[in-house]
C-alpha positions in Angstrom: 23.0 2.0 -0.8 19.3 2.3 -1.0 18.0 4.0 -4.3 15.4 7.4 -3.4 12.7 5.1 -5.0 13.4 2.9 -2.3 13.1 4.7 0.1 10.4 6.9 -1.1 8.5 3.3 -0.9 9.7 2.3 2.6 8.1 5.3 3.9 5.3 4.9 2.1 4.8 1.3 3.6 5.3 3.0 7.0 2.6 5.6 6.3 0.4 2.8 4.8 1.0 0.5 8.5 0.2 4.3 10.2 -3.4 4.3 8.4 -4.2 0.5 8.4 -3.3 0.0 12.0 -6.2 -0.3 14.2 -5.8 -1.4 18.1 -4.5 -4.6 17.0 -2.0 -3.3 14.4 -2.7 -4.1 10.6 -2.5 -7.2 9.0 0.7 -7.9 7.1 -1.7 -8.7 4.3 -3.0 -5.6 3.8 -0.5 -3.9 4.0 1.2 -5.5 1.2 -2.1 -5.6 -0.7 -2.5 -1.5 0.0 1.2 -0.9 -1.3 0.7 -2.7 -4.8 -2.4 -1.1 -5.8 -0.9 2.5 -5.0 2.2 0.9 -6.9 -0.2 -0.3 -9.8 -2.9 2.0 -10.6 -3.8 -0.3 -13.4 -5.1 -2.6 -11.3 -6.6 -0.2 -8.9 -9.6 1.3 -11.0 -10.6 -2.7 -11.6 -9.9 -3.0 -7.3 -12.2 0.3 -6.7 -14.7 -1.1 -9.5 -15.0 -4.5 -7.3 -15.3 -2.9 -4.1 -17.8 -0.9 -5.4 -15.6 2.0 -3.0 -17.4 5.6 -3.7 -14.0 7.5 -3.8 -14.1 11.3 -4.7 -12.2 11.6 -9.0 -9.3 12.6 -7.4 -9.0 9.1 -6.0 -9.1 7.0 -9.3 -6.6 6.8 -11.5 -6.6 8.5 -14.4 -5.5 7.5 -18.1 -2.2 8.8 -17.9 -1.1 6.0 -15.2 -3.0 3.2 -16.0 -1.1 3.4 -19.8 2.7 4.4 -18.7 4.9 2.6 -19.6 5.7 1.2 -16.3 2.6 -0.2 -16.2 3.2 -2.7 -19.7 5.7 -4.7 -16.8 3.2 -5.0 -14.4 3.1 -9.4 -14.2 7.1 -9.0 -14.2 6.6 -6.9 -11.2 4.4 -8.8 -9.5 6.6 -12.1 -9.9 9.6 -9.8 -8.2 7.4 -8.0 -5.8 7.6 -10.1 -2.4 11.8 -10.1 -3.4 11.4 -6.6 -2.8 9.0 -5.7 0.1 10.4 -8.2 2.4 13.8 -6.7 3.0 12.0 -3.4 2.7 10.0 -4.3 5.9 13.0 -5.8 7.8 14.5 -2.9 7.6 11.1 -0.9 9.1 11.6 -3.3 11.8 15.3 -3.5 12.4 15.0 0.2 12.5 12.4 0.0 15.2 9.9 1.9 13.3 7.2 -1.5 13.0 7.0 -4.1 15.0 5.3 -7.5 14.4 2.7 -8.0 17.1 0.9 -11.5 17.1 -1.4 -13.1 14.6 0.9 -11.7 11.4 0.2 -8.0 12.2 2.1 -4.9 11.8 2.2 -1.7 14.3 4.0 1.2 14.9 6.4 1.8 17.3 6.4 5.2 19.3 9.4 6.1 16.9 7.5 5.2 14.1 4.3 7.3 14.9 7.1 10.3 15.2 8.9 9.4 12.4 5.4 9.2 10.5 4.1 12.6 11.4 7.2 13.9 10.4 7.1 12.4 7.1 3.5 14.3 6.3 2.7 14.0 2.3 6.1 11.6 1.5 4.3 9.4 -0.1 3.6 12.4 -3.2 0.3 14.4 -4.0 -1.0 11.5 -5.5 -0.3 8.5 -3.1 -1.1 11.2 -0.3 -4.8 12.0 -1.7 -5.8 8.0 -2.1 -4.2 6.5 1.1 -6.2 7.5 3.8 -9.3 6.7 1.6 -7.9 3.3 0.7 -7.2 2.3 3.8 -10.3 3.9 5.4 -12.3 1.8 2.8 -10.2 -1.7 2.8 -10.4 -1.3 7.1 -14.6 -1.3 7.4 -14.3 -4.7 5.3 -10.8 -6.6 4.9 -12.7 -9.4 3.3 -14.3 -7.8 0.5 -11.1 -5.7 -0.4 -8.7 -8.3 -0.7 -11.5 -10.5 -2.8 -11.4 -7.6 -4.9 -7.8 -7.2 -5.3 -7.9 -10.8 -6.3 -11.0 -10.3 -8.9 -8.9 -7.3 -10.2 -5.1 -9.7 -10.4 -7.2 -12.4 -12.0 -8.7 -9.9 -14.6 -5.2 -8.7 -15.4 -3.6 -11.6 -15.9 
């Protein structure tokens, strides 16, 4: 049986397809990419500061997430995290919410879109504020943001 984390993260992976997806769907990529920095906000004030991104304050992460606690496992995460997103996306698909379209992409399905409007601020006030803008941002230049992302893992590490 699936934890509420779990699937409080599963739908936030189908709202993140839902604002990435362009007429070509979105790149599995990105959407992965998109999921661990709204998982991470440690890493995402370095990810905004390389994409130079002019997001409004309530945007950016503030001190109390970047120093939870949660955020001290950070590497072990990351060395788990494809363990866990994979079956999370099967599951979007076997459910017929995604679908993999060609070239590695993502889209949603007409259930999906339903299932999305429906699910309105799931993904919390926080995650709900910083989506749209993410994914607005990271869509006008898919290069730059995951070169960013990468700037941001290496300072981490």
């Amino acid at each position: 049986m699936r934890s509420s984390r779990e699937k409080q993260r599963e739908a936030r992976l189908l709202l993140i397809v839902a604002a990435l997806a362009q007429d070509d769907g979105a790149q599995a990529v990105d959407v992965f990419a998109m999921d661990f920095l709204l998982q991470h906000p440690s890493l995402l004030a370095p990810y905004l500061r390389g994409t130079k991104a002019d997001l409004p304050p309530d945007a950016v992460p503030g001190a109390a997430e970047t120093e939870s606690s949660e955020e001290a496992l950070l590497r072990w995460k990351r060395s788990v995290g494809g363990r866990t997103l994979a079956p999370m996306v099967g599951r979007l698909i076997a459910r017929g919410l995604i679908c993999r379209v060609p070239t590695g992409r993502f889209a949603l399905t007409s259930r999906g879109v339903e299932v999305v409007a429906d699910l309105g601020g799931a993904g919390g006030p926080i995650d709900g504020e910083r989506l749209p803008r993410l994914a607005a941002h990271a869509s006008r230049n898919p290069v730059a943001s995951r070169q960013a992302l990468l700037a941001a893992l290496e300072d981490a590490a």
